[in-house]
N, C-alpha and C positions, 0 to 999 in steps of 0.2 A: 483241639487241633494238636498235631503232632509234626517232631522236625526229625525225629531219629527213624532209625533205618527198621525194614521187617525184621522182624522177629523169629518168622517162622523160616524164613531166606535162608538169614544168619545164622542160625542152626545148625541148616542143611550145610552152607556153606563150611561150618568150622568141623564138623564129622568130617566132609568128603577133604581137608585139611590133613584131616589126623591122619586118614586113608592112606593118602599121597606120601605125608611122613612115613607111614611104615612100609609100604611097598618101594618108595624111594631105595631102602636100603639092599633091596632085596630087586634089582631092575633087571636083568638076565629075566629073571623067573616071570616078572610080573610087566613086562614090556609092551604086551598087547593093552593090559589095564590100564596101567598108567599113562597109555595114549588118550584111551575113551573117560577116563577121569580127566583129565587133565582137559579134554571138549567138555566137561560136564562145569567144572569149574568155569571156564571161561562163560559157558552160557549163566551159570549164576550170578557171574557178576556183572552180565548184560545187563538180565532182566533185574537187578540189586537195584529200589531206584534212588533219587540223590539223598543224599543224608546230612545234618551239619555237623557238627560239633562246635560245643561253644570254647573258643580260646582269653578270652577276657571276660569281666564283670562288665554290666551297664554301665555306662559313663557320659559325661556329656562329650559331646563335639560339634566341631563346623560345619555348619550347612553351605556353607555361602558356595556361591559356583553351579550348582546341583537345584536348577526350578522347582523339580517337584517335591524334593524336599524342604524347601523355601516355602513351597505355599505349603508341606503339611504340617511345619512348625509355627505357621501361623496362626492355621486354623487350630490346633492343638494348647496355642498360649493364649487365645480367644476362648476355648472351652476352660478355661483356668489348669490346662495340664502340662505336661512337660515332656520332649521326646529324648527320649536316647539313644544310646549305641551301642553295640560289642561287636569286636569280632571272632568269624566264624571259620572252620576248614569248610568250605564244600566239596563232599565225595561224590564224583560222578562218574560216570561212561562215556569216553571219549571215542566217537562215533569215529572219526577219522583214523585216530591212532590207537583204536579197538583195545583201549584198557580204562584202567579205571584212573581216574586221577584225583588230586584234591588240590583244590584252589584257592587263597586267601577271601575272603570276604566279610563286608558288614554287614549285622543285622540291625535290625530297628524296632525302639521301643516306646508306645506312647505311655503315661503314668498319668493316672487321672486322681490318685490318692486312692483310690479304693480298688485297684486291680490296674494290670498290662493288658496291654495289644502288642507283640512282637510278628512284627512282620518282614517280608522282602521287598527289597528296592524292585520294583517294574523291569528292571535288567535283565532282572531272574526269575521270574516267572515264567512259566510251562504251559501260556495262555495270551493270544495276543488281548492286550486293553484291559489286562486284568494285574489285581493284585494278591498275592497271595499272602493268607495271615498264616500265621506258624502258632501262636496260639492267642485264647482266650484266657486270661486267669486272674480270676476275682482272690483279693486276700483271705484267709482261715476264716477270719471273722464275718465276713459278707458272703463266703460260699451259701450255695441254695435260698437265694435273695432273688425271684424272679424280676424286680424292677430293674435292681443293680446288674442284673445282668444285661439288660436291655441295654441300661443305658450303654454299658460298655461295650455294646455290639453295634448302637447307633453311635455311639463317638467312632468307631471305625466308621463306619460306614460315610461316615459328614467328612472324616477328614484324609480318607485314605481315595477315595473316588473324586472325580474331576472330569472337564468338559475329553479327554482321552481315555482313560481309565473307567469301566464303567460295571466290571465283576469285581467280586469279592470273595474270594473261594479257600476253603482250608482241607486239608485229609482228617476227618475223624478219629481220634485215639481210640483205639481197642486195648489197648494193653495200660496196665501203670504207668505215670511216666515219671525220672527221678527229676529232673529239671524241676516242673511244679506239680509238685503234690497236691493230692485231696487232704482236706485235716481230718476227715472220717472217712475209716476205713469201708464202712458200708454204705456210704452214699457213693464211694467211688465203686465200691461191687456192683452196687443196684445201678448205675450210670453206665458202665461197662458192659455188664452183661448182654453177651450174644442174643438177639433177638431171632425168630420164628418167623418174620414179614417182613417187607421191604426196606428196612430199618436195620443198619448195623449192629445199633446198641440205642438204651433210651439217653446218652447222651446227642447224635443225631438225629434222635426222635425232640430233645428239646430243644436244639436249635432249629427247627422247623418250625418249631412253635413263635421262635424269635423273627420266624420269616424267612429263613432258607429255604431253597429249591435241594433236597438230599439226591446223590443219585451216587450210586456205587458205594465206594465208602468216604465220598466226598461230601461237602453243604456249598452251594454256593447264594450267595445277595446279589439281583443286580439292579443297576438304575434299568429306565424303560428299554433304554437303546441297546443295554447288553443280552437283551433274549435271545436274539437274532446271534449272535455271536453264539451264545452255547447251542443252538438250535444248530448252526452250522458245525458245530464241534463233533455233532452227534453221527452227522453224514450219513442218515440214510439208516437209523439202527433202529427200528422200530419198538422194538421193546424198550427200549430206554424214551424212545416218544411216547408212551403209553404210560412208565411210569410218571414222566414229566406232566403229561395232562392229569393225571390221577394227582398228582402233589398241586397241579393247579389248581385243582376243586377244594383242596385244605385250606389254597390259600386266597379263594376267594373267601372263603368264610371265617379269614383272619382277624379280628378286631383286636387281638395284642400283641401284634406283630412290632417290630419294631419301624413298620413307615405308616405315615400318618394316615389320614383320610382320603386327601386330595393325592399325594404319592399314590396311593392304592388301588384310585380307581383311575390315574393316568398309567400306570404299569399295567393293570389288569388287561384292561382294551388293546396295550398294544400286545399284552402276552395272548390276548384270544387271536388276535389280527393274525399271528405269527403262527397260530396253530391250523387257521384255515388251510383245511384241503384244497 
């Protein structure tokens, strides 16, 4: 999972930057330009989407007041782990007042000893009933641990979903990320690498493995009753229902997924239900 901004945007964005500085000096001459740059900028940082940055280290703090943080520090000190905190700038697109702004906030971090789950409060998620993870990251020493991964995909899963909440969805990293590193430069190349098929990279080709439904350059987990929610999300895109049936034939034939037996085949039935024509 990834919480920083495109790559290839921010690029574009800091050129058409440099642009504007030098024609800036020179505005007589270059006034017609520096109109249609200066639309070209603002469209970039429409479509720029939110990003965080991290302004403090993981720390503990108070849940108290906050339900659904209440129950996930419960269930989290019931699995023997631990949640934490930091906080975040949010950069975003402020639809009303059509610029970008950035907003204080916290993120959240479950520790299991053997890897995080950093994820967003339900506030800020870009999905009704859903929760969004920011990442997965197993320690140096337990990277490319398929169990260990599991398990740390099914501790989210048990503690971050609830009788409202009922997707689990992150955006797939394509690029390095500096926050957490791979401890091998080549399992992070070979995990990264651009794939040829519906698959961004063989890192959301493994979480698929784990049980995700991949679609774009997202993965999403859900309980039974969140199909219907991403099916409505879809609104009528066919292609995106075709690859969703097609990822459902992987995952009927999932037996290392990260949901059990009886999960699998009370999911499955309502994800066929939900596909009838």
């Amino acid at each position: 999972m990834k919480i920083d901004f495109d790559s290839e945007l921010h690029a574009a964005f800091i050129d058409k930057l440099k642009a504007r500085a030098y024609m800036a000096k020179r505005q007589r001459r270059y006034a017609v330009e520096l109109k249609e740059l200066d639309n070209n900028i603002r469209d970039i940082l429409e479509e720029m989407g939110p990003f965080l940055n991290p302004r403090s280290t993981p720390d503990t703090f108070n849940v108290s007041g906050d339900p659904y943080l209440e129950l996930v520090q419960e269930k989290v000190s019931r699995a023997g782990g631990k949640l934490l905190s930091r906080k975040y700038s949010w950069n975003h697109w402020d639809e009303q007042r059509q610029i970008r702004v950035s907003e204080q906030m916290r993120g959240y971090i479950i520790d299991n000893g053997e890897g995080i789950i950093e994820f967003n409060h339900p506030n800020y998620a870009d999905r009704p009933y859903s929760i969004k993870v920011l990442w997965f990251y197993l320690k140096p020493e337990f990277q490319g641990n398929f169990f260990k991964t599991k398990r740390l995909i099914r501790l989210a899963f048990d503690c971050l979903l609830d009788d409202y909440h009922y997707v689990m969805y992150g955006t797939t990293s394509e690029v390095p990320q500096q926050m957490y590193q791979f401890d091998n430069s080549k399992a992070e190349e070979n995990l990264l690498t651009k794939r040829d098929d519906d698959f961004v990279n063989n890192l959301q080709k493994m979480y698929q493995l784990h049980g995700a439904m991949p679609a774009n350059n997202e993965v999403f987990w859900f309980k039974p009753e969140g199909i219907q929610i991403y099916l409505n999300a879809l609104e009528g895109d066919e292609k995106q229902i075709q690859i969703f049936r097609h990822n459902l034939k992987h995952l009927l034939n999932n037996k290392k997924s990260i949901y059990t037996r009886d999960e699998r085949e009370y999911q499955l039935a309502i994800l066929e239900g939900a596909l009838v024509a």
